[in-house]
N, C-alpha and C positions, 0 to 999 in steps of 0.2 A: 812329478810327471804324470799325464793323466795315463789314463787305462788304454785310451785310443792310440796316444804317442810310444805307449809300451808295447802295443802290438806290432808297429811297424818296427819297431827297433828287434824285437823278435823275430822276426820274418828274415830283419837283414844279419842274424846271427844263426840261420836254419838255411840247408840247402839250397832256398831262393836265392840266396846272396849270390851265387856263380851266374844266376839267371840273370838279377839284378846289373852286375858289372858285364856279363856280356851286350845285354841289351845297351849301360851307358855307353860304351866305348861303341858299340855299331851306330849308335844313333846321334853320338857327336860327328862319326865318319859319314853320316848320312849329308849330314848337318852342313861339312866342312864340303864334300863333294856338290852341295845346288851352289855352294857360296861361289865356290873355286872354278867350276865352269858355268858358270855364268856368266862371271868375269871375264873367262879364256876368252870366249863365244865374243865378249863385246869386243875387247883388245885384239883380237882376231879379224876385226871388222864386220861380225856377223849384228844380225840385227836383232829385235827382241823376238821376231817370231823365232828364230834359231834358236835363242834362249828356250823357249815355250815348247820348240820340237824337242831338244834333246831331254825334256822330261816330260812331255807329255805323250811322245812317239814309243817310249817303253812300256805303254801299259799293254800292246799286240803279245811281245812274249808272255809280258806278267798275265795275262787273260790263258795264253796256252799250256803256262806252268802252274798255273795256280790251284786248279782243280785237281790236277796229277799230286801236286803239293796234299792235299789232301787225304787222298787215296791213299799215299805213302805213310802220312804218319797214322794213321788207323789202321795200319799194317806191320808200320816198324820203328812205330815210334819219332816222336817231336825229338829229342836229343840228337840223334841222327841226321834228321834233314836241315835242324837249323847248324849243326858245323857246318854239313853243306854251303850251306846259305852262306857261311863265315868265310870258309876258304874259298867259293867265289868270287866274292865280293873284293878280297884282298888280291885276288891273281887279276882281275882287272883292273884296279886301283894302281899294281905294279906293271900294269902293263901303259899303263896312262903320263905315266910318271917317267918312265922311258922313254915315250917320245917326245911330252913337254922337255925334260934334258938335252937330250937329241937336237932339239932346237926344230924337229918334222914338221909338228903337231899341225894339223887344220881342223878348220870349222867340222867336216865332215867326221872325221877322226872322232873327236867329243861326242857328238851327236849317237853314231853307231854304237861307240862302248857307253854310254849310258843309257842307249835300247839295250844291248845285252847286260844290263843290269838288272834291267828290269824282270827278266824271264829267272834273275839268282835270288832276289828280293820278295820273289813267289813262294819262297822256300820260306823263312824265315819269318814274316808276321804270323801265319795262322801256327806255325811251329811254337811261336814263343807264347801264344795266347792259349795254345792248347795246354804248354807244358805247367802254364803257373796252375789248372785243376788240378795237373800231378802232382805237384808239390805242397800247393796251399789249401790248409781245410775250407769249408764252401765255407764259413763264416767268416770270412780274414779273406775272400777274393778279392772288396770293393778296395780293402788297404793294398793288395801286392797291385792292382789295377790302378791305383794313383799312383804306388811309388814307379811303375813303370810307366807312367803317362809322364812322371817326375824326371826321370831321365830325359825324354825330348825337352824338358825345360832345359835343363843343363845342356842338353847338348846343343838348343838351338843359339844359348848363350858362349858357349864356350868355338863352339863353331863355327862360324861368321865372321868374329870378332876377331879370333885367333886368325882364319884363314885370309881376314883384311892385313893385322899386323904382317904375317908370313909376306904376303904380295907385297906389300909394302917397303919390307925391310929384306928380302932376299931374291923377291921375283916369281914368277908363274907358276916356276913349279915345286918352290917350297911346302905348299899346301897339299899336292900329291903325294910327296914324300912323307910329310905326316898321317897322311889317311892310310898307308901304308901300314903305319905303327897301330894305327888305333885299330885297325882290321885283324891286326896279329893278337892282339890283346883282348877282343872280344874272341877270339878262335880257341885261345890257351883257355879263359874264362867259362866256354862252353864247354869244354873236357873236364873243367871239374863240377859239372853235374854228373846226379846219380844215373846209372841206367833205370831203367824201369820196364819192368816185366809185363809185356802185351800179353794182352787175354785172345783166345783162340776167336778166329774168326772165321766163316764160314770159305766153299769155295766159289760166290759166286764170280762172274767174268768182273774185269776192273769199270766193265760199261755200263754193267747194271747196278755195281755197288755207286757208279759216278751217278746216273740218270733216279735214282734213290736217296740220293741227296739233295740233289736241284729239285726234285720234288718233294722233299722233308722242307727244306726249307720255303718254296711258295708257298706252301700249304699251311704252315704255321702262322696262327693268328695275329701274334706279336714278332715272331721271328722275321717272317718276310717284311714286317712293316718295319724294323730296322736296318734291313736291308737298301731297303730304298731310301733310306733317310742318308745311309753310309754313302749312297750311289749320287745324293744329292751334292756332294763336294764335287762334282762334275762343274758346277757353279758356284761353288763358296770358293774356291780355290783359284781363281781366274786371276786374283788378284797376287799371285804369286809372284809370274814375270814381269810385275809393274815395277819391282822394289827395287832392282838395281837400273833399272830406266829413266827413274824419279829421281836415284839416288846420282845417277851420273848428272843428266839432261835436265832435270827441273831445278834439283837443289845445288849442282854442281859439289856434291861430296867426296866424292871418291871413292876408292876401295873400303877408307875406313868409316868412312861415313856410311855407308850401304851397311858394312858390320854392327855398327851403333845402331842402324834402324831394325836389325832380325836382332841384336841385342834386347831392344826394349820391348818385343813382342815377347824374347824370351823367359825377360825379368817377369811381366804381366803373367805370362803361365806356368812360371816355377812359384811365385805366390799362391796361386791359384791350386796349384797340385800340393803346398804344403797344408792348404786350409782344407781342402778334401781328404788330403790324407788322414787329419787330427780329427775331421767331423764327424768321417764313419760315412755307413749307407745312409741314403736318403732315403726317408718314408714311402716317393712316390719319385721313380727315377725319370719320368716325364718331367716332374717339373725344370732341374736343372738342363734337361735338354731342348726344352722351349726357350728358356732364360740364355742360352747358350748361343740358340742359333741366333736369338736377336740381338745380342751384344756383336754378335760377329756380322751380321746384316748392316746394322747401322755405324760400326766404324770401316766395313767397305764402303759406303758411299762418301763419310767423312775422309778418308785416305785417299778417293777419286777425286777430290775437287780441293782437297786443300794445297794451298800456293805456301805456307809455313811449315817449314822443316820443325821445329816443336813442336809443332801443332800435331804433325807427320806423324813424330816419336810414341805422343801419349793416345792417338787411337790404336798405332801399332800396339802400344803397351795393352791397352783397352780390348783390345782384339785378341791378344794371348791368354787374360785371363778364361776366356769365352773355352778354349782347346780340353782342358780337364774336366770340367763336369760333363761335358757331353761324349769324349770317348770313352772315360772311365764308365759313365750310367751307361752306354751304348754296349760296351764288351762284358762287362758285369750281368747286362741281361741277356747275350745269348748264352756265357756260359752256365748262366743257374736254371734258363729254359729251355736248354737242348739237352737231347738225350745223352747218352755220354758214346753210345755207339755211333753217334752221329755225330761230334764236338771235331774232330776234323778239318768232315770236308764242310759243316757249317764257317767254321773259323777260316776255309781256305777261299767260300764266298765273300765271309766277309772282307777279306783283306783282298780280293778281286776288286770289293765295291769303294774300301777306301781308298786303293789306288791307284781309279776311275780320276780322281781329282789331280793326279801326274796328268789327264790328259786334259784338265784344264786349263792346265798352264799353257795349253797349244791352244786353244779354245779365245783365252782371254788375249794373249797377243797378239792373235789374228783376230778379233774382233775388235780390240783396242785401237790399232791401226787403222781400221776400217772409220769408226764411228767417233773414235777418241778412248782412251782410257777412263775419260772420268765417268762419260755416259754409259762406256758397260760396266764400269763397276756397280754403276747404281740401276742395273737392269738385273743383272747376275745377281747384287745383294739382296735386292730387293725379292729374287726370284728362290733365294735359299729359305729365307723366313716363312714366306708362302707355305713352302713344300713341307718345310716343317709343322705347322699350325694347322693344313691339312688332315697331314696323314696321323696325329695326333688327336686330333681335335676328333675325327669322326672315326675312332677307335676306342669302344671303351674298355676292351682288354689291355690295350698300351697305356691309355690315362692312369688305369689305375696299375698299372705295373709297378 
């Protein structure tokens, strides 16, 4: 076993392990809920913009909780506000799943509880990005940062898939009722992490500590130019609510067919997250995030215009490898070039600016409808690589980061 594979195996026998399984079990629930109403939304008779509103219309909360999100844990601690985040997320889930039962449920219904998801989801990324500094020594971040990039592989596989089988073989709202369970189990999971003892902080107002932030981060040479690179999924993401529109309408698949295609994106980036994981840091964390955004550029244009459902599969696959090196090099470098007084509410920007790309999905169906889907995929892909090779390219503190 190499020295690289022995460290992550250490980490998942060290206090991160609670981290670890809270994060799988929310991030399969994440996973299981875009599958599940997605779905509802089409068999509802809604169309793909509805699909594309009820997750791209949750970013309004997530933007007015998000920063607050930060405030908080520089105050009282990441462990605290991500159960938050956990027993949110389960009290909507069961509230979803009642009226799928019920037999109520409408188009409108899905839509609004997955905006108020959005505003509990605020909690819980820059919580869980903040907590792996508390836990993991700085040298051993780039491994706990794959292995948790490593769970949205699993989850995005296990998720979909499953939630296709459940539809399949019980009905609409078998899928609720599990997201149920995995919300429970990532909540028990976050209780057994450590507490950890906050350092004294001063008493400014929560306005000036917030407006000291936003300006910690513009101000940062490298920090903001990852920001805006995070902001770019505004457009890499467009191609989200294409996947079960293809999967009904073009290839005529089905619920499980729609699962096999977020399957094969998942396989692609659970590969991807274990070759990261064993490789360690990269030299220069630019390079795998140039490498990144163009693997993910050029199979949205190949997924926009291709008429073959395998053909479908192996850019999806192609396209998930593209997910790990770029968020892991992305989250690896704000938490090793922020201050730690500022890790936070830097972490609660960022996860403002990754998701900015939930309001893509409203972005990409509404324009896909307009123009066609294949032409904005290959306006939006083509418009992510750009942004990337930009704001890289004429930055020599980020090249050589």
């Amino acid at each position: 076993m190499s020295k690289k594979q022995n460290s992550a195996l250490q980490l998942l026998r060290s206090p991160f392990k609670w981290l670890f399984y809270s994060n799988l079990a929310n991030a399969i629930g994440v996973e299981l809920r875009l599958m599940a109403q997605s779905w509802l939304i089409l068999e509802l008779g809604g169309s793909q913009v509805w699909v594309g509103a009820a997750n791209g219309l949750r970013i309004i909360p997530f933007f007015l909780a998000s920063l607050l999100a930060g405030l908080l844990i520089d105050r009282i601690g990441g462990r605290t506000i991500l159960l938050w985040d956990r027993l949110g997320l389960l009290i909507i889930a069961a509230i979803t799943a009642m009226i799928v039962l019920a037999d109520v449920v409408q188009v409108w219904h899905v839509v609004a509880l997955s905006i108020a998801s959005g505003g509990v989801i605020a909690l819980g990324m820059p919580s869980s990005n903040t907590l792996v500094t508390e836990l993991v020594p700085r040298e051993k971040l780039h491994t706990a940062n794959s292995l948790n990039v490593f769970t949205f592989s699993i989850a995005r596989a296990l998720g979909p898939m499953g939630g296709g089988v459940l539809v399949a073989a019980m009905g609409l709202s078998a899928p609720w009722l599990a997201l149920v369970a995995f919300y429970a189990i990532a909540a028990l999971c976050t209780l057994g992490l450590p507490k950890v003892q906050m350092a004294p902080i001063d008493e400014a107002s929560a306005w000036s500590r917030l407006a000291e932030g936003i300006h910690y981060v513009r101000t940062h040479p490298i920090i903001s130019r990852i920001t805006l690179l995070a902001f770019s999924l505004l457009v890499g993401s467009t191609i989200m609510p294409i996947w079960p529109v293809y999967a009904r309408d073009r290839f005529d698949v089905g619920s499980s067919g729609f699962g096999w295609m977020m399957g094969a994106f998942a396989l692609g980036q659970g590969i991807s997250a274990l070759y990261i994981t064993g490789k360690g840091k990269w030299s220069r964390q630019s390079v795998p995030i140039l490498y990144a955004s163009t693997i993910w550029s050029v199979t949205m244009v190949v997924f926009g215009f291709s008429t073959s459902y395998p053909l479908s599969l192996l850019a999806l696959f192609f396209m998930g490898t593209a997910v790990p090196p770029w968020m892991t090099s992305l989250t690896t470098l704000l938490q090793t070039k922020s201050d730690k007084a500022m890790l936070g509410r830097v972490m609660a920007v960022y996860g403002m600016s990754i998701q900015v790309g939930m309001f893509g999905w409203f972005i990409g169906a509404w324009l896909g409808e307009i123009i066609g889907n294949d032409w904005m995929l290959l306006i939006t892909g083509t418009t992510f690589a750009l942004l990337h090779f930009a704001l890289i390219l004429t930055s020599k503190e980020l090249r050589q980061a």
